[in-house]
N, C-alpha and C positions, 0 to 999 in steps of 0.2 A: 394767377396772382400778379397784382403789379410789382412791378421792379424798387418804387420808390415805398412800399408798404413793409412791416416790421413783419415777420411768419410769428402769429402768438405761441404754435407749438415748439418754437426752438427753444430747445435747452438748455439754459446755461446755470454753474455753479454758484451756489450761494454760500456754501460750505464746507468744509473740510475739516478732521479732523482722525485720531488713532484712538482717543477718547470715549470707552463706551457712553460714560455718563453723561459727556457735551453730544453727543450723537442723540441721545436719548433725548435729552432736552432738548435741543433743536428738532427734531421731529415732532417731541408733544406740543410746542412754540409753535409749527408750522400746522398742523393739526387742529388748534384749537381755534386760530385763524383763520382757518379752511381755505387752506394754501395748498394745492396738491403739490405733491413732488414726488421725485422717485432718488431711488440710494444707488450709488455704483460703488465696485468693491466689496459690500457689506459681507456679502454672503461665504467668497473666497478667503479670508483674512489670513484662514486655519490649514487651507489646503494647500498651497502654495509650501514648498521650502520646508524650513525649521517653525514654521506657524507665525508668530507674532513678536515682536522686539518690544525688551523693555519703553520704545517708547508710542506703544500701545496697535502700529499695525503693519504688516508686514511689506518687507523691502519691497518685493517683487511685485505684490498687488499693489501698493501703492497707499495713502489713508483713502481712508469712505469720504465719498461727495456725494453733497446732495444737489440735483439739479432742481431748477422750479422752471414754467413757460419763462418766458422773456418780459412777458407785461407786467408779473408778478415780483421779479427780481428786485427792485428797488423794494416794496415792502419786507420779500424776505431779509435782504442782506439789515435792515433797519430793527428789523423785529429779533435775527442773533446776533447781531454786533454785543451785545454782552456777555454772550455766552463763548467763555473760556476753556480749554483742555484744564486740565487739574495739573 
């Protein structure tokens, strides 16, 4: 690959959040779009520590992000810029 070329597989975040419900809608958002992306964090929230902190995901893991490719990131972050934690 060239040096001056963008990798379309790099992954970068488009989202974050401790919010099941904003989680949920940014995914069916990204989904419907047919945006692939992948979640980090999701799965561990509960296992970690004391589980999850009042404000929705745990210290240690961190919140859930969602990555999308690189070429796609200006749509995704456009397409959940309204969508808010509760």
């Amino acid at each position: 690959m060239r040096a001056d070329r963008e990798d379309p597989t790099d992954l970068v975040v488009v989202f974050q959040t401790g919010d099941t419900v904003a989680l949920t809608l940014a995914k069916a958002a990204l989904e419907a779009e047919g945006i692939p992306f992948v979640t980090q964090g999701e799965g561990v929230q509960d296992l970690i520590g004391v589980g999850r902190l009042p404000g929705g995901f745990n210290l240690a893991a961190g919140p859930i992000r969602i990555h999308v490719e690189r070429q796609d990131a200006a749509r995704a972050r456009e397409l959940l810029a309204g969508i808010e934690p509760r």
